[in-house]
C-alpha positions as CSV (number, residue, x, y, z in Angstrom):
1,X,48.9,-23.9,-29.1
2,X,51.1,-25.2,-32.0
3,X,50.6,-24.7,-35.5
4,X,51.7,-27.8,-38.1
5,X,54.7,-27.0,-40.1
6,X,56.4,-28.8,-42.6
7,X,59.7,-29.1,-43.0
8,X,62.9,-31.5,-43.5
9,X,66.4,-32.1,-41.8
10,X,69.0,-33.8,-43.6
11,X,71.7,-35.8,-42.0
12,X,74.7,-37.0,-43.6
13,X,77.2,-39.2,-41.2
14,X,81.1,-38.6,-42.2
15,X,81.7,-42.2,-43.9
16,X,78.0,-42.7,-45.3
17,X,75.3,-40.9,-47.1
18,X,72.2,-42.3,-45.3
19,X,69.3,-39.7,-45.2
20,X,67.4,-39.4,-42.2
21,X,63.9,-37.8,-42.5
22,X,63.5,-35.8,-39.0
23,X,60.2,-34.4,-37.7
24,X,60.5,-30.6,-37.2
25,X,58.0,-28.9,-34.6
26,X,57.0,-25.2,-34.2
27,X,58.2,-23.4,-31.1
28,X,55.3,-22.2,-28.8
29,X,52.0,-20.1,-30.1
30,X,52.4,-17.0,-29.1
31,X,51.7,-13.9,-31.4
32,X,55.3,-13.1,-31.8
33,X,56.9,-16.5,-31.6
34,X,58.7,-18.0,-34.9
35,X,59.1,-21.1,-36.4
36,X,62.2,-23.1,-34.7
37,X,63.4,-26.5,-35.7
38,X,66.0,-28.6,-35.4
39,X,66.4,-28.3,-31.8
40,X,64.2,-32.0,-31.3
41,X,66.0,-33.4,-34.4
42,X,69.7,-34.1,-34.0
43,X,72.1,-32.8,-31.5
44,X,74.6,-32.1,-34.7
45,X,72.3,-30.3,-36.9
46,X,71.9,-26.6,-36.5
47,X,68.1,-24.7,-35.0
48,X,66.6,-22.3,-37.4
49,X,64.5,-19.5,-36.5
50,X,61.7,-17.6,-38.5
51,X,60.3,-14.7,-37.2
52,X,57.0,-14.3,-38.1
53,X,56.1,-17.9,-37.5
54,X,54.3,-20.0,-39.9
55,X,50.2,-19.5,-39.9
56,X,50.9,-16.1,-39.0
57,X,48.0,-14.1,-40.1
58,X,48.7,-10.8,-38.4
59,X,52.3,-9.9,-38.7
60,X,53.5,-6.4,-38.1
61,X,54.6,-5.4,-42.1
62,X,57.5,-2.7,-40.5
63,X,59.0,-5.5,-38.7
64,X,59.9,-7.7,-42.0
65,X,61.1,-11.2,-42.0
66,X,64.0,-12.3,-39.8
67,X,66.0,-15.7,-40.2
68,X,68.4,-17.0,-37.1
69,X,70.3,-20.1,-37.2
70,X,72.2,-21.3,-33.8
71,X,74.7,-23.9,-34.4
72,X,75.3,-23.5,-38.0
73,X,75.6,-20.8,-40.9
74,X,72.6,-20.0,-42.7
75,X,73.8,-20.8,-46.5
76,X,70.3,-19.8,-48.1
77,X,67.0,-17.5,-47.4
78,X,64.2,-17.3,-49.8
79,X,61.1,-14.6,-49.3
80,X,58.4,-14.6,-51.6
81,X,55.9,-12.3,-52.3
82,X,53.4,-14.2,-55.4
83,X,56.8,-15.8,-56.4
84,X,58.9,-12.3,-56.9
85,X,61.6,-12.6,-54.3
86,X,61.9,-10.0,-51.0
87,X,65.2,-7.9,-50.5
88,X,67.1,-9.1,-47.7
89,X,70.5,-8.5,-46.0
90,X,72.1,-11.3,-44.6
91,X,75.1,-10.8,-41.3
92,X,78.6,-10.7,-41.7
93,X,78.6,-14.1,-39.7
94,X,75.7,-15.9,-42.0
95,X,73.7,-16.2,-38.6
96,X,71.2,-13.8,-39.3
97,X,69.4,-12.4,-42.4
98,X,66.5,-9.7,-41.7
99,X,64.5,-8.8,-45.1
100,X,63.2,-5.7,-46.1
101,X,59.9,-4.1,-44.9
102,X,56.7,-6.0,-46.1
103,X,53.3,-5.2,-47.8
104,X,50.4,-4.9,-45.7
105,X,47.9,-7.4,-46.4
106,X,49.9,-9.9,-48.7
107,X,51.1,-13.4,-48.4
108,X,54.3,-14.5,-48.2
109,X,56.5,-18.0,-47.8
110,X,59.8,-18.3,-46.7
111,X,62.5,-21.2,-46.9
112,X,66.1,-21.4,-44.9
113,X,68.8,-23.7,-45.1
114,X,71.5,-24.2,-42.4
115,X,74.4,-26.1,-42.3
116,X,76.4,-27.2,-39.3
117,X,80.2,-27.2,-38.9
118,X,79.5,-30.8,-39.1
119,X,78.2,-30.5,-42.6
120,X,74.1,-31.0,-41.5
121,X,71.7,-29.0,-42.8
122,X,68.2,-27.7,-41.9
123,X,65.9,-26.8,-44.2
124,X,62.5,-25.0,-42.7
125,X,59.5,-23.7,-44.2
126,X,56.9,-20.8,-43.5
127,X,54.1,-19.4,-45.0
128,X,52.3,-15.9,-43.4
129,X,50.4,-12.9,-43.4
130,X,50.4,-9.0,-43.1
131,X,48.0,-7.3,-41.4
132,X,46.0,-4.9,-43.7
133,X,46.7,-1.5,-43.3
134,X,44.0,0.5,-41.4
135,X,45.0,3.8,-43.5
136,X,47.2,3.6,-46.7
137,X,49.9,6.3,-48.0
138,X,50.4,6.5,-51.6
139,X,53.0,7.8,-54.2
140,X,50.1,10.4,-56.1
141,X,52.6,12.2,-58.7
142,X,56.0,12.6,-59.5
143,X,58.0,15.2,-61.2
144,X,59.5,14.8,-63.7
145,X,57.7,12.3,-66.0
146,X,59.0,9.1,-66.7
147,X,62.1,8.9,-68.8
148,X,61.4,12.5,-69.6
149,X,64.8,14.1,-70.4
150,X,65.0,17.4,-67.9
151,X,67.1,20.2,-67.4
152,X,70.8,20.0,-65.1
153,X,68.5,22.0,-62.1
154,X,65.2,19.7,-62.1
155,X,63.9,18.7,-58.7
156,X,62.1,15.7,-57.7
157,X,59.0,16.6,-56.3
158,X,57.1,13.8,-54.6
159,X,53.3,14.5,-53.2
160,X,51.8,11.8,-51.1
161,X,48.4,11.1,-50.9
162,X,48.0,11.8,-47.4
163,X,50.4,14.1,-44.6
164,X,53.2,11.9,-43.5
165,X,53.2,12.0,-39.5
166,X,56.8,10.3,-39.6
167,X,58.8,12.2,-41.9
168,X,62.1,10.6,-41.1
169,X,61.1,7.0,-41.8
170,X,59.6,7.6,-45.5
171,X,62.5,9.6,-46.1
172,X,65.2,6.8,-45.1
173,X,63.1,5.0,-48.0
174,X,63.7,7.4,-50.7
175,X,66.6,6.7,-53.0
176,X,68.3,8.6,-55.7
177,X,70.7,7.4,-58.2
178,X,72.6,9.1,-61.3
179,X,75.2,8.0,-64.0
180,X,77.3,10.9,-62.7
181,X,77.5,11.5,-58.9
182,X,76.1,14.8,-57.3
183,X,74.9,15.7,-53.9
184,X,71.4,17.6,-52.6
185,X,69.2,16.8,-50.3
186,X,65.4,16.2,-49.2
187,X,63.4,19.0,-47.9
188,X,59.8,18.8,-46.8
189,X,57.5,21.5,-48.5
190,X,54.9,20.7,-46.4
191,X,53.3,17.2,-44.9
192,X,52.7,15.9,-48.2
193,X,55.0,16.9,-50.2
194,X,58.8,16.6,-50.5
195,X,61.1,17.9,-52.8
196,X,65.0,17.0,-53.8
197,X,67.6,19.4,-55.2
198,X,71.0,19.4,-55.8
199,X,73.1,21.5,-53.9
200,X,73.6,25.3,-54.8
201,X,75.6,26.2,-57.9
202,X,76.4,22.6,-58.5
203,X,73.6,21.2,-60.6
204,X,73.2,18.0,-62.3
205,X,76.0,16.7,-64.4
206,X,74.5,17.2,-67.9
207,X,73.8,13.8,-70.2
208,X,73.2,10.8,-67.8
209,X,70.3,8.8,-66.6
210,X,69.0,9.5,-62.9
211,X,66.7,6.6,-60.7
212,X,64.4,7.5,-57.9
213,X,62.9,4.2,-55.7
214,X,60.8,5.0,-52.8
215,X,60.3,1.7,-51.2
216,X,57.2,2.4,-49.4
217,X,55.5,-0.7,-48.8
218,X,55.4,-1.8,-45.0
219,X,57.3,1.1,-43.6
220,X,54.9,2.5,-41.0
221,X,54.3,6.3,-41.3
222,X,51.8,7.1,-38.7
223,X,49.5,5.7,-36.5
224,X,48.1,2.8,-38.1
225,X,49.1,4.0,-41.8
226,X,51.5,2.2,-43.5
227,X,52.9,2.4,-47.2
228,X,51.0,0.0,-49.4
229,X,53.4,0.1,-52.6
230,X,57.2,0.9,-53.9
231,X,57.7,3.6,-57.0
232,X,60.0,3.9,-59.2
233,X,61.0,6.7,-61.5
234,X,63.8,7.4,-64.2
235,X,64.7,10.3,-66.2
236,X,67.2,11.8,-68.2
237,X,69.2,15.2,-67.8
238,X,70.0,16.7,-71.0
239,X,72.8,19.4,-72.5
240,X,73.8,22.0,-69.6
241,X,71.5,24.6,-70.6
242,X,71.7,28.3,-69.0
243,X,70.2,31.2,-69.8
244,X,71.0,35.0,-68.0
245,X,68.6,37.4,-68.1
246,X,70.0,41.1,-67.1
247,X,67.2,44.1,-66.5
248,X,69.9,46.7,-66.6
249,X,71.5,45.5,-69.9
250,X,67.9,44.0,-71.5
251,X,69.7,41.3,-72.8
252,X,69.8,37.1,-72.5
253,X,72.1,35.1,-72.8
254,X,71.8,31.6,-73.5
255,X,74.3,28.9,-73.0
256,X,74.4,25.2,-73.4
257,X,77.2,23.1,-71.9
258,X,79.2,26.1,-71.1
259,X,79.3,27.6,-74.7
260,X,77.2,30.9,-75.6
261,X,75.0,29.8,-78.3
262,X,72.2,32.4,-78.4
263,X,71.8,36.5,-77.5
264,X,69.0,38.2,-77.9
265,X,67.3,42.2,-76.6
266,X,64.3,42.0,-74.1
267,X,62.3,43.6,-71.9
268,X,61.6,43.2,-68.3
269,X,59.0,43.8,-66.1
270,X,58.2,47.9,-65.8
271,X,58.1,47.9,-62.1
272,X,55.2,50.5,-60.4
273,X,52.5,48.0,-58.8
274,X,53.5,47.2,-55.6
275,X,50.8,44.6,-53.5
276,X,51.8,43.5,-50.3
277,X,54.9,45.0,-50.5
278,X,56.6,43.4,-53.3
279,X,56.2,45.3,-56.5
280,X,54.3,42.7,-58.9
281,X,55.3,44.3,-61.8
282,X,59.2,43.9,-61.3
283,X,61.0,40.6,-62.7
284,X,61.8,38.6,-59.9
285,X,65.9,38.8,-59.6
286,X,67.3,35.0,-58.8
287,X,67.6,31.5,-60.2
288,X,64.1,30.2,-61.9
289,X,63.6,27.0,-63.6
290,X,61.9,26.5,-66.2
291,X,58.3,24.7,-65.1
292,X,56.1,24.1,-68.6
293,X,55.6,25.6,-72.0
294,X,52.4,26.9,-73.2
295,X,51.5,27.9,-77.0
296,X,49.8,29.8,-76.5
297,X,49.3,31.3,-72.9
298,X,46.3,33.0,-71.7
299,X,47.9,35.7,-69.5
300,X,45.1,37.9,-67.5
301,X,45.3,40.4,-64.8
302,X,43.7,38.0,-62.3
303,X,46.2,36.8,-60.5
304,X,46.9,40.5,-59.0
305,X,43.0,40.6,-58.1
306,X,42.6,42.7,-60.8
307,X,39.4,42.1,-63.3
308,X,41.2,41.9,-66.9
309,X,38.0,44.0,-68.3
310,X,39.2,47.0,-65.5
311,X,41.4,49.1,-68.1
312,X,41.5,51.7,-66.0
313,X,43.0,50.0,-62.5
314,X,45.7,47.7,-65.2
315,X,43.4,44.9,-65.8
316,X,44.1,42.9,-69.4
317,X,44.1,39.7,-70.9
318,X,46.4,38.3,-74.0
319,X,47.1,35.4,-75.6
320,X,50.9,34.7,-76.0
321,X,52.8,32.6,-78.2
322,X,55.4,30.5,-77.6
323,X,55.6,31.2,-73.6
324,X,58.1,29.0,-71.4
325,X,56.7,29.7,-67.6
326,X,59.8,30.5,-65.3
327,X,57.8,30.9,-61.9
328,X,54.3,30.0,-60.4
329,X,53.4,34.1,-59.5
330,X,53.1,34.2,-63.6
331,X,56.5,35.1,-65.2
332,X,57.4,33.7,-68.5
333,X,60.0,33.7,-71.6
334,X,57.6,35.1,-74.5
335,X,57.2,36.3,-77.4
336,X,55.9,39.4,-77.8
337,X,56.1,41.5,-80.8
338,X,54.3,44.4,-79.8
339,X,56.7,45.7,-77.8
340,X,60.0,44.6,-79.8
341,X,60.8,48.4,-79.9
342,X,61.8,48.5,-76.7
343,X,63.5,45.3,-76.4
344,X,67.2,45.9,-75.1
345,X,65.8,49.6,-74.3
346,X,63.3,49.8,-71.9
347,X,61.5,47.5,-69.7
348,X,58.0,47.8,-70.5
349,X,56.4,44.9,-69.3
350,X,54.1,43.3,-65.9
351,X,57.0,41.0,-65.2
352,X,57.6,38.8,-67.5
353,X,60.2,38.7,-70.4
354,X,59.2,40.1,-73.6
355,X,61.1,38.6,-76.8
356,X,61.4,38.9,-80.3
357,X,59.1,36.9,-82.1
358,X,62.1,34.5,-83.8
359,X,63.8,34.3,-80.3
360,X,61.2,33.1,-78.0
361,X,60.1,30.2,-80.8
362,X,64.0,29.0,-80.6
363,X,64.1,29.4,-76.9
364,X,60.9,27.6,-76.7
365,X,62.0,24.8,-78.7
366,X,65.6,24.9,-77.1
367,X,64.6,24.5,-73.6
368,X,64.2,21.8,-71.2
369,X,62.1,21.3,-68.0
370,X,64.7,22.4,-65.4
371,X,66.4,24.5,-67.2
372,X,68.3,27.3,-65.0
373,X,66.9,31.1,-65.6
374,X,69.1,33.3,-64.1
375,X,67.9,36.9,-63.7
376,X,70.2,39.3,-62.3
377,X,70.2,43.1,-61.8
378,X,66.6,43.1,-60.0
379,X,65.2,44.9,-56.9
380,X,62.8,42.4,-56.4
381,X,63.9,39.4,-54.7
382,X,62.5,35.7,-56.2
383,X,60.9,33.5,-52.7
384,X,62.5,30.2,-52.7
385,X,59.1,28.6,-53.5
386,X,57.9,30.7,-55.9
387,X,57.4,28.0,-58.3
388,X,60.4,25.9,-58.8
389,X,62.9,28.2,-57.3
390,X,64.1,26.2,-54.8
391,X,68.1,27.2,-55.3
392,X,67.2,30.6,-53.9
393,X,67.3,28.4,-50.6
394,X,70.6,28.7,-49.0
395,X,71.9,25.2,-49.3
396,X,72.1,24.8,-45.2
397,X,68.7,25.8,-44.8
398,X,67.7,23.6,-47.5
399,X,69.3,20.4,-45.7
400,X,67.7,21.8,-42.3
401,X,64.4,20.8,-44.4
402,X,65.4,17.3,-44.2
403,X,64.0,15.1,-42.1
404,X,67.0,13.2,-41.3
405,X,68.9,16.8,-41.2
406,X,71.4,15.5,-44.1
407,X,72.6,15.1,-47.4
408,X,72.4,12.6,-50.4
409,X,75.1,11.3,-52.5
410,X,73.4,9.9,-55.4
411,X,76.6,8.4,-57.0
């Protein structure tokens, strides 16, 4: 069956400039048969193909658009989604552009020109249709915020709405670009979530922009889900901030972009509870990040399985001021003036790090989301998701997370 198409040739003889209005015809009907014309028209003008064909109302949104001219070069290709143009790549030889991935249930038009060696040109148009996708997967957070400005360690973390079947296609998708080159990788938390890092002791380069584009729509992730929509994210790293923390000296040190700008006496976690093996009430030795602040923080016994009214078995509950959260099993950067006579003396507390009241307000304030915690001279080892702890990793098990097995310059 053929569909009705409209569409011009152009002829120009060598010594005239007559224009000859040719009738363009669509090549046969069948589902995945494009738009062909000039073939019927003149001899000397060159055939242009468009595949999906015009009337289309079911193409496949993973296949995209591709234009093929024979006899001729292709010197234009126009795809439009509502009037916003589709990305596109055309050949080295101008014989073939292919576009980008398409959105599932939208509407697009297309329009080609070709021109022959003999200078005659073809111009076709096409209008079509995505199939709907049966099951939709979503961008459904983030981190970090939009134009948030972020510590040199911050991860991306991207959580889908949905597990992802095909990991490797939605991760050739994903993008990453900063002012100042770096390289990480991609590495899949768990079906719905993926996180990128850069690699191990390298960090961001401190005060540039970074971009992260997930061009989702069309790319087919499982059976019959596709992505529905692109995302896009910027952010901003800040100053180099580091910060050591030693439990054998009791001391941090704080420094930004290199420089030491900040010391202060504190006190780690006492050690003594031990719950599955790992004693709870030792700081975690190993890189944190910092995740959040929280002024204050409501800090209970409850997540040790411990009632905070049980005195007796260690139970308690506090509210802290000025608390920067360095890990997701509960250890923070506080202030806590209760036990500021044994900061830089004795390690008193259930893990976290106890400062003086006029030190954990200027850390508070100083910080960054992102920001490298560095806690060194513990027995107790920090797990490489344990919150944002993800450089605890080594690097080529990290990349092993990928889906493509690789890394990412993002230069």
């Amino acid at each position: 069956m053929q569909r009705r198409l409209s569409a011009g040739v152009r002829a120009g003889a060598a010594l005239g400039a007559a224009v000859l209005l040719l009738t363009t015809a669509c090549s046969g009907g069948g589902k995945d048969e494009g738009v062909t014309v000039g073939e019927k028209a003149d001899a000397q003008a060159p055939q242009v193909t468009i595949d999906p064909g015009d009337g289309d109302v079911k193409a496949r949104p993973e296949k995209g658009v591709t234009v093929t001219a024979a006899g001729g070069t292709l010197d234009k290709v126009t795809v439009t989604l509502k009037g916003r143009p589709v990305a596109g790549k055309m050949a080295d030889d101008k014989t073939r552009w292919r576009s980008r991935t398409l959105r599932p249930g939208a509407r697009y038009q297309v329009t080609a020109v070709a021109t022959s060696p003999e200078g005659k040109s073809t111009t076709v148009n096409s209008t079509f249709a995505t199939h709907k996708a049966p099951q939709e997967l979503r961008i459904a957070d983030v981190t970090p915020s939009s134009n948030e400005k972020v510590g040199v360690g911050m991860p991306i973390i991207v959580t889908f709405n949905r597990a992802v079947a095909n990991k490797k296609a939605v991760e050739r998708v994903l993008d990453v670009k900063s002012t100042k080159p770096a390289t990480g990788a991609w590495h899949w938390q768990n079906d719905t979530t993926v996180i990128f890092r850069t690699k191990n002791d390298e960090y961001w380069k401190p005060n540039q922009k970074v971009m992260f584009r997930a061009r989702l729509a069309g790319v087919k992730t499982g059976k019959g889900t596709y992505g529905v929509a692109d995302f896009k994210r910027g952010f901003r790293i800040g100053d180099a901030h580091m910060t050591i923390i030693s439990t054998k000296t009791k001391k941090a040190v704080a420094k930004e972009n290199g420089k030491t700008v900040r010391t202060w006496p504190i006190s780690a976690g006492r050690g003594g509870r031990v719950v599955n093996g790992v004693d709870v009430y030792l700081t975690a030795g190993g890189v944190h990040l910092t995740m959040g602040k929280e002024n204050p923080a409501i800090m209970t016994s409850e997540w040790m399985g411990v009632d905070p009214d049980d005195k007796e078995n260690g139970g308690y509950k506090e509210v802290i001021p000025w608390a920067v959260r360095i890990s997701a099993s509960g250890e923070y950067v506080h202030e806590m003036a209760s036990t500021v006579w044994a900061q830089g003396r004795q390690n008193v507390s259930h893990g976290c790090i106890n400062s003086p009241p006029k030190d954990a307000r200027w850390f508070y304030n100083w910080s960054y989301r992102g920001d490298p915690v560095d806690v060194i001279h513990s027995k107790r080892k920090l797990e490489p998701f344990n919150g944002w702890s993800y450089y605890e990793m080594p690097w080529n098990r990290w990349v092993k997370g990928s889906a493509l097995d690789r890394t990412v310059t993002t230069g």
